[in-house]
C-alpha positions in Angstrom: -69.0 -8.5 112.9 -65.9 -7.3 113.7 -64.6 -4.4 115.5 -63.4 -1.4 114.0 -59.8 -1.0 113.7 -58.6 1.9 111.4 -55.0 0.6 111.1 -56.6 -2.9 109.6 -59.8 -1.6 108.0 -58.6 1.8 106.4 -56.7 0.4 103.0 -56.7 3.9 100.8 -54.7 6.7 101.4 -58.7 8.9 101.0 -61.3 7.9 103.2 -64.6 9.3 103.1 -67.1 9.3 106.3 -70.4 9.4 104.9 -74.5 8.8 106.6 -77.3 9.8 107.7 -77.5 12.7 110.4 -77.1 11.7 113.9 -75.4 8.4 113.4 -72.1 9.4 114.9 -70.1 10.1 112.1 -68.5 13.1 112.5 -66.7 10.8 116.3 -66.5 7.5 114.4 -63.9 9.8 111.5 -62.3 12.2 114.0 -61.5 8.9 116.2 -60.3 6.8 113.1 -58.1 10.2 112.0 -57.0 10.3 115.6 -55.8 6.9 115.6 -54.0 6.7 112.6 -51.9 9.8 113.8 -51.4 8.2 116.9 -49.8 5.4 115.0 -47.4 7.6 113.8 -49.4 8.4 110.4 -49.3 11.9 109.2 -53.3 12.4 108.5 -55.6 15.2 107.5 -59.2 15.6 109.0 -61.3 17.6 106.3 -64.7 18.1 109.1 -67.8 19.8 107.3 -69.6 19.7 110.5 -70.1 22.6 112.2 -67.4 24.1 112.8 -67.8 25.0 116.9 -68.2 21.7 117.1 -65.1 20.7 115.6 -63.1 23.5 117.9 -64.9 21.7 121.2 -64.2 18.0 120.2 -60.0 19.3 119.8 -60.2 22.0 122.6 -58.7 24.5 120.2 -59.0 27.7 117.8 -59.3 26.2 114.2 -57.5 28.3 111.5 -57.3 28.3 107.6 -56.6 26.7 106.3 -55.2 23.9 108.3 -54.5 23.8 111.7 -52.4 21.2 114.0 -53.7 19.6 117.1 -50.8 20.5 119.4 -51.5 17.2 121.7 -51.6 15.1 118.7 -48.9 16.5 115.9 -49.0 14.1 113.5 -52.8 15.3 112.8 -54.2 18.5 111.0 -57.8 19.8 110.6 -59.5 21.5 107.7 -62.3 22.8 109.0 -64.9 23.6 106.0 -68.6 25.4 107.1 -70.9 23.8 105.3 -73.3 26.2 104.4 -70.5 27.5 102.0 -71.7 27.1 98.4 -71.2 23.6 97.5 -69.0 23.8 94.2 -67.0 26.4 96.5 -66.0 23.9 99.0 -65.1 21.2 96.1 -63.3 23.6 94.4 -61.1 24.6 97.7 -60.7 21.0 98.4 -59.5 20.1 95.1 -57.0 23.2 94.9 -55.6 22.1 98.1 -55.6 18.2 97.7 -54.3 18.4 94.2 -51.3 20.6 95.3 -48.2 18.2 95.1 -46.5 20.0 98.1 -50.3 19.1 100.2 -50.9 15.7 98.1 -47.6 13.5 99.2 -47.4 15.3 103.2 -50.1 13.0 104.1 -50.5 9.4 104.4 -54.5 9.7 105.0 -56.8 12.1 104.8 -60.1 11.7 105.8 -63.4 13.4 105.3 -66.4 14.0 107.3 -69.3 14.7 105.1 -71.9 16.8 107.1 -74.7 15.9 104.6 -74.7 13.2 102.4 -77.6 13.1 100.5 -76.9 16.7 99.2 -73.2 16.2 98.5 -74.4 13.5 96.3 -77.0 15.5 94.4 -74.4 18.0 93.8 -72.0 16.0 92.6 -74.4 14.4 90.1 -75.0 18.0 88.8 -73.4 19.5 85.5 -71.5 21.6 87.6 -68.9 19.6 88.5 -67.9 17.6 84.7 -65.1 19.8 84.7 -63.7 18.7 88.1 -62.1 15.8 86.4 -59.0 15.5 88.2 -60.6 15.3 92.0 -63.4 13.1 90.6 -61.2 10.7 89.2 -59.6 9.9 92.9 -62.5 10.0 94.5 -63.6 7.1 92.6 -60.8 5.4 92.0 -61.5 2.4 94.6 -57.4 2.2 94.6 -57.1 5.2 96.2 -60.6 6.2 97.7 -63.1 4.1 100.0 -65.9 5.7 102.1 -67.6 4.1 105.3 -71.5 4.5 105.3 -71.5 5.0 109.5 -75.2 3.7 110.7 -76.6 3.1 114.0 -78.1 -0.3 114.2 -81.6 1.5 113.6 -84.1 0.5 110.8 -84.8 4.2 109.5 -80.9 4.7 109.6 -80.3 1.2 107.2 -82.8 2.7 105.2 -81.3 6.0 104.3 -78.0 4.5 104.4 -78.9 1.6 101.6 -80.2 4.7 99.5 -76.4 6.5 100.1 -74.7 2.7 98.7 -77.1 3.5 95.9 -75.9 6.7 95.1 -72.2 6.4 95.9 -72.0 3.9 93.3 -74.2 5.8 90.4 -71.6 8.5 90.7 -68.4 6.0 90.6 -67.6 5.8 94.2 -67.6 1.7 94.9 -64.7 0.7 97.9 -67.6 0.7 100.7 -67.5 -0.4 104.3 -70.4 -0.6 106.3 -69.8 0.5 110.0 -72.4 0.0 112.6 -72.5 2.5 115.4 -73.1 2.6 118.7 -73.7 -1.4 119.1 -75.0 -2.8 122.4 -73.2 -5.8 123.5 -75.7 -8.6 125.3 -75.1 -7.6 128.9 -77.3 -8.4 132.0 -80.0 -6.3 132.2 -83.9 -6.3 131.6 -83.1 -2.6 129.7 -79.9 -4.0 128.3 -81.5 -6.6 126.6 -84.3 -4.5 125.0 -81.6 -2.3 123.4 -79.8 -5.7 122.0 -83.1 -6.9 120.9 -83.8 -4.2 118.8 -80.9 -3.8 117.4 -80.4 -7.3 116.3 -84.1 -7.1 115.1 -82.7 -4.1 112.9 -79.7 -5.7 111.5 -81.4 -8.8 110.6 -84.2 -6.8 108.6 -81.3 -4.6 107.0 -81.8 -4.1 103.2 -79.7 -6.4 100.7 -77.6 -4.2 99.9 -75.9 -3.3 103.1 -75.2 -7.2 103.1 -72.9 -6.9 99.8 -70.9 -5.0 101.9 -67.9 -5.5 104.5 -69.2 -4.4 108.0 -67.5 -3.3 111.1 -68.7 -2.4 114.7 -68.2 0.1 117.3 -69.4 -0.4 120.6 -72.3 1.6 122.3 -70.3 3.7 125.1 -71.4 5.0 128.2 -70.2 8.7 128.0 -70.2 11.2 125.1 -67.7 12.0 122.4 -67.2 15.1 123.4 -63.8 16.1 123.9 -60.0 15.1 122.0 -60.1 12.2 125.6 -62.9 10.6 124.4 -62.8 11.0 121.0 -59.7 8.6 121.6 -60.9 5.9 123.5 -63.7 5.8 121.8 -62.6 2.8 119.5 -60.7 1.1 122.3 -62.6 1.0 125.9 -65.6 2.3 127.8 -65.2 3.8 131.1 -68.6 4.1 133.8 -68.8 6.9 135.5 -72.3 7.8 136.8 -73.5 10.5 139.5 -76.3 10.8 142.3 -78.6 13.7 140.2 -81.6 13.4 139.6 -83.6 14.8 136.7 -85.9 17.8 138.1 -89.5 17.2 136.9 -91.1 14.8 138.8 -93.5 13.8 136.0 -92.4 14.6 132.6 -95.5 15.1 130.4 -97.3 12.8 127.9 -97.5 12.1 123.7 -101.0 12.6 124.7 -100.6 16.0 126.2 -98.9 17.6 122.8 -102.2 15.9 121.0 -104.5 17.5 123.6 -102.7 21.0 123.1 -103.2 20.8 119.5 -107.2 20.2 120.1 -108.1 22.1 122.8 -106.2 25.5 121.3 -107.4 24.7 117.3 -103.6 24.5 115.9 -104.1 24.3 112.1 -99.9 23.9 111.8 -97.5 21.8 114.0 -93.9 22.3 113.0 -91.6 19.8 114.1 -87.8 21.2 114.3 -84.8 19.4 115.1 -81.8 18.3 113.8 -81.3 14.5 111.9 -81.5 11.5 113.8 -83.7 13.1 116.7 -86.7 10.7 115.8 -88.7 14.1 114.0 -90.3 11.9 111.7 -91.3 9.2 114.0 -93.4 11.8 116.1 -94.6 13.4 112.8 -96.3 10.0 111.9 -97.2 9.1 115.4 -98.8 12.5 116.0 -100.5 12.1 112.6 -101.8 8.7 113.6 -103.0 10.3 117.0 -104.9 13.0 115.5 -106.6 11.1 112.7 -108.2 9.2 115.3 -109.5 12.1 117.2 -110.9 12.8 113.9 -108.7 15.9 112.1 -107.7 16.0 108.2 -103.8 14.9 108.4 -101.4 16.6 105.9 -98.2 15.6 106.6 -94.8 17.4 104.8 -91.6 16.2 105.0 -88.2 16.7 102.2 -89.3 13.1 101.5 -92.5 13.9 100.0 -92.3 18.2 99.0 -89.1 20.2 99.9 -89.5 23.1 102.1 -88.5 25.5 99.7 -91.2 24.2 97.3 -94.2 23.7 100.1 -93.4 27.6 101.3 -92.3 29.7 98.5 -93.7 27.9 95.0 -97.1 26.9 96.8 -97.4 29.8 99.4 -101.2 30.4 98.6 -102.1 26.6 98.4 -100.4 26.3 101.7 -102.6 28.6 103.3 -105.8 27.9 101.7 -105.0 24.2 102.9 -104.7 25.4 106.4 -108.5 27.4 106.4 -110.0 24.2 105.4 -112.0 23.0 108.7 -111.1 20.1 110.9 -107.8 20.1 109.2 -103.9 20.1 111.0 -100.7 20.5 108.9 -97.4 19.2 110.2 -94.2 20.1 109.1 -91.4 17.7 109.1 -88.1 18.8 108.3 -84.2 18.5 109.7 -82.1 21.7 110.6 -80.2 21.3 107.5 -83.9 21.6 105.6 -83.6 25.4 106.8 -79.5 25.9 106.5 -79.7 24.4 102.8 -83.7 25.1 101.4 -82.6 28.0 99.9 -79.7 27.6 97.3 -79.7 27.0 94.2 -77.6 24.7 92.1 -75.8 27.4 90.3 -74.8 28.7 93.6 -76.7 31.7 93.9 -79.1 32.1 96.9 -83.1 32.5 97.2 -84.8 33.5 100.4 -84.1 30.8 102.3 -86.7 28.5 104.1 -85.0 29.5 108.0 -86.5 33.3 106.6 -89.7 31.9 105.4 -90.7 29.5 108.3 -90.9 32.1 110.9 -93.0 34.6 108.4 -95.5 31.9 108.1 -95.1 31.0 112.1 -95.9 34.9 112.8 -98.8 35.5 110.7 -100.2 32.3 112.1 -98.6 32.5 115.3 -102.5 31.7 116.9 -102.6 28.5 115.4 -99.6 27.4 115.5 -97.5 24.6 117.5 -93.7 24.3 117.3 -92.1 21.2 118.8 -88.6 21.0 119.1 -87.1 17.2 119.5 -83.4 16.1 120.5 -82.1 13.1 122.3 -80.6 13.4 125.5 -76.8 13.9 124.1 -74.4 17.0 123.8 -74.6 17.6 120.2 -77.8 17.4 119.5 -79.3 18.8 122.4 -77.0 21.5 121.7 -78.2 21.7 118.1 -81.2 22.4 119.3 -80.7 24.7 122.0 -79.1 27.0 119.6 -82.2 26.9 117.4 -84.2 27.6 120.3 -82.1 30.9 120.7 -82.5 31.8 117.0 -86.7 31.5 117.3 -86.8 33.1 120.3 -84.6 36.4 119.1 -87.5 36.3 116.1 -90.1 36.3 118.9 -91.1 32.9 118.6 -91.3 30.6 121.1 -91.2 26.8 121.5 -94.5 24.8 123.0 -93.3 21.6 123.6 -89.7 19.8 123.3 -89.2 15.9 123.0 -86.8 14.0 124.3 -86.3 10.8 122.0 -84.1 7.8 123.1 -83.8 8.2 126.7 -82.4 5.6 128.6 -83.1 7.1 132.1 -86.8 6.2 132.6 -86.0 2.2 131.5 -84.1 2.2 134.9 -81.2 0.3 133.3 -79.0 -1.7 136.1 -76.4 -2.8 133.9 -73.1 -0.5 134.2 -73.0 0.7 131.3 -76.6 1.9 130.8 -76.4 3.4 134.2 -73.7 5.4 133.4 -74.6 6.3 130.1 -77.8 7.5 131.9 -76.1 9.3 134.3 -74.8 11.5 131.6 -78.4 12.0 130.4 -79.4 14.0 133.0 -78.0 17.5 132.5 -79.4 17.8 129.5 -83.0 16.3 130.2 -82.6 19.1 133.0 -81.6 22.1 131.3 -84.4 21.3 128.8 -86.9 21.1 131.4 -85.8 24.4 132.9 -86.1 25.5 129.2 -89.4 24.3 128.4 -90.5 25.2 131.9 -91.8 21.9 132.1 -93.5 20.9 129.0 -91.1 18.3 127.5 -92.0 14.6 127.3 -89.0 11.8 127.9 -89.6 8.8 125.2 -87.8 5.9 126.5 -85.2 4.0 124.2 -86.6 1.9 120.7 -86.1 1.6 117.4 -86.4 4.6 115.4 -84.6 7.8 114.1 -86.0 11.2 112.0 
């Protein structure tokens, strides 16, 4: 597999960065838009992640409706929120893309897609046979390709298989397949778990990621957090590492969340945090756990009953489930579950689930448990931070947090994993200090929420 190169690999003037949440793709685009300008290549960065984010990762004020990044001024950003009313957004795009003074400026644009799976659906939708024009670009394979970004993760393959799928049912078929975040064999009893894995996961991916052209980018020791690192992200790793250390001497147990839920009769564990966290892996581990201790498992997640369905079309069922003895519900669902639960296809907007949850949470606030899970990185732990703050202004607060994928208990002695540790800790700290303690560190393997 080779290494990602934008001025090799990109071959269509529109590139679209598309996968599941938390598998990088907002860096892998702004670094392959980054290095395209820096090639000389006027290029536009359409981000629909959130757009704070965006404003961090440049170190600048974004305007409308494009703005340039003064250190790099062959590049401008179009920064789109995403909680915009989809046909909205598609509509804006297309009136700016298919404006000839805007459509022959650029040699590339590229665009990050903040959530997949519902751009997809929408697109599918009757709403947009109209759209003819933007539509027929977008899958035109002359002119359009879009690279599925993955983390060598089974969970990730999975959902990214099911994008290929629905890419091509709606016309778009120039894919690339690029696998993020790669260990390299190194030295290394922790080094070589993480390589293990991974090549355990790409073996077992599904068929239909093999039909594709595939590219790598290497696992690197610090964040992608700023316009720096953003840029050397394609090209070379750096180690850095410092003395801290993380502040709880013994981080608490999988066991200890299972003994709260018994010994304090919770009826409803809600599990909040945003995709790629490895939610869904605790769901089902703490499902597992609890059947065995002998409780009635029902376990919701948008795979199985949308939010929006589970709390506000079967509102009574919901509760008479939860007064049925011996029994624990757990909830299961991604940020954007909360952000997006609520709209409608014709645009219009319902009570949305993020207004539902807590009602539910504060009539049942007694037998309740909310779990909040992150991985030890800037964006998600931020993610989640900032849903913490939201909760607590309603008066709820948080009983536990998880902190998935941690590379700092497996004691890595390679370089690399030391210094990606290193730049762990801040964040394993400040959620201890926020969780006064009651946070459990799950060490690095295979999975992803």
């Amino acid at each position: 597999m080779y290494h990602f190169n934008p001025q090799e690999d990109i071959q269509t003037k529109y590139i679209v960065f598309a996968g599941p949440g938390g598998s990088g793709k907002t860096s892998a685009a702004c670094a392959a838009a980054v290095s395209l300008a820096d090639h000389g290549h006027r290029t536009l960065f359409i981000g629909t992640d959130a757009i704070s984010h965006l404003s961090e990762l440049f170190d600048m004020q974004l305007t409308t409706p494009t703005t340039t990044v003064p250190q790099i001024p062959k590049l401008d950003i179009m920064a789109i929120d995403p909680l915009q009313d989809f046909e909205h957004v598609f509509l804006q795009l297309e009136q700016f893309l298919m404006n000839p003074k805007n459509r022959f400026r650029y040699s590339y644009v590229i665009a990050d897609i903040w959530d997949t799976e519902w751009m997809l659906q929408e697109l599918r939708s009757p709403l947009f046979s109209d759209h003819h024009e933007l539509m027929d670009v977008l899958t035109n394979p002359s002119q359009t390709s879009a690279f599925l970004v993955s983390r060598p993760l089974t969970t990730e393959f999975c959902k990214t298989a099911q994008a290929v799928q629905r890419l091509r049912s709606i016309g778009i078929t120039n894919l690339l397949l690029l696998v993020n975040s790669l260990a390299l064999r190194d030295d290394g009893a922790a080094a070589r778990i993480i390589y293990q894995l991974q090549q355990k996961a790409i073996a077992a991916m599904p068929a239909i990621l093999y039909e594709l052209p595939a590219r790598q980018i290497p696992m690197r020791s610090y964040s992608i957090s700023n316009t720096s690192s953003v840029r050397s992200s394609l090209r070379e790793d750096y180690f850095t590492s410092s003395p801290e250390r993380i502040d709880a001497s013994e981080p608490r147990q999988l066991q200890d969340i299972v003994h709260s839920i018994q010994t304090n009769n919770r009826k409803l564990v809600i599990i909040l945090g945003s995709s790629g966290s490895g939610k869904s892996t605790l769901a089902r581990n703490l499902a597992r756990r609890l059947s065995h201790q002998n409780k009635r498992v029902h376990l919701y997640s948008s795979s199985n009953m949308p939010l929006k369905y589970l709390l506000s079309d079967n509102l009574v069922a919901f509760h008479e489930l939860l007064e049925q003895p011996n029994t624990v519900v757990i909830l299961d669902y991604s940020a954007k579950e909360y952000a997006l639960g609520g709209m409608r296809r014709d645009g219009k907007k319902i009570t949305t689930a993020q207004h539902l949850l807590p009602q539910i949470q504060l009539m049942l606030s007694d037998v309740t448990e909310i779990i909040m899970v992150t991985t030890p990185e800037k964006e998600p732990a931020t993610q989640a931070m900032r849903m913490q703050n939201f909760l607590q202004h309603l008066g709820i607060c948080i009983d536990y947090w998880v902190v998935n994928q941690s590379i700092y208990p497996m004691k890595p002695d390679s370089s690399l994993l030391k210094a990606k540790a290193s730049f762990e800790i801040p964040w394993i700290n400040e959620i201890c200090r926020r969780s006064n303690g009651h946070f459990v560190l799950v060490p690095w393997e295979d999975h992803a929420g």
